[in-house]
C-alpha positions, 0 to 999 in steps of 0.5 A: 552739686553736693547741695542738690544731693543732699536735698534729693537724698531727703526728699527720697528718704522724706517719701519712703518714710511717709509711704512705709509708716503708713504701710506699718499703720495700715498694717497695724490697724489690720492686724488689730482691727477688733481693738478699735480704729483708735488703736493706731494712735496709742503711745508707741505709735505717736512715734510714727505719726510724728515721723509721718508728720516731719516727712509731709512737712519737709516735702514740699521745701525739698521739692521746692528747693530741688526744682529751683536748684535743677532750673525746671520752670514751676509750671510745668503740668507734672509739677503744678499736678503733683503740687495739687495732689500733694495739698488733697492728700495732705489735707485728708492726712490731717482730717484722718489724724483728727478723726482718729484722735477724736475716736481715740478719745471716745467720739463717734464717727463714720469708720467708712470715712475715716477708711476713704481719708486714708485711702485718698492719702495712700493714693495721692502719695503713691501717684505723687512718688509715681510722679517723681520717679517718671519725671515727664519733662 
């Protein structure tokens, strides 16, 4: 029983730090907007993308493992939804930590989109944690 503490102490810790270091960026960006969408990716940051990045890997292990320990079949909609929107809302976290990368560099780029890929990410996390509290079993 000690075991699945533990993975949902990390799964919830994994969720909260996403969700709060995009806030902190999100946040950031927003205070200093007239420096450029590229500020967010600066040295002090990479701390943040990097806890950023851990978090998205270690979610999907944790999850796995915390529905193999508690017995709940895989194919459950709640599951296989959040498993869909978990791929979506990575894969644009990942396009949006490119894009930024290349405006840091100099590159040019549609800042529209780049707000539409940190949107998609914000609201897929966020159903996802929704998802995870409700638990329609």
């Amino acid at each position: 029983m000690e075991t699945l503490t533990t993975l949902k102490v990390i799964h919830v810790v994994a969720t909260v730090l996403l969700l709060a270091s995009g806030l902190a960026l999100a946040v950031l960006a927003w205070r200093k907007r007239s420096a450029g969408p590229a500020y967010t990716v600066q040295r002090p940051w990479v701390f943040i993308w990097l806890l950023m990045g851990i978090s998205l890997v270690s979610m999907p292990f944790t999850g796995w493992w915390l529905v193999h320990l508690i017995g709940w079949p895989l194919g459950q909609t709640w599951i296989l939804g959040s498993s869909v929107i978990y791929t979506v809302a990575a894969l644009s976290w990942f396009w949006l930590v490119v894009r930024l990368n290349r405006l840091r560099l100099g590159g040019a780029g549609s800042l529209n989109f780049t707000l539409a890929l940190a949107v998609v990410s914000l609201v897929g996390f966020v159903a996802i944690a929704g998802l995870m509290g409700a638990k329609p079993v």
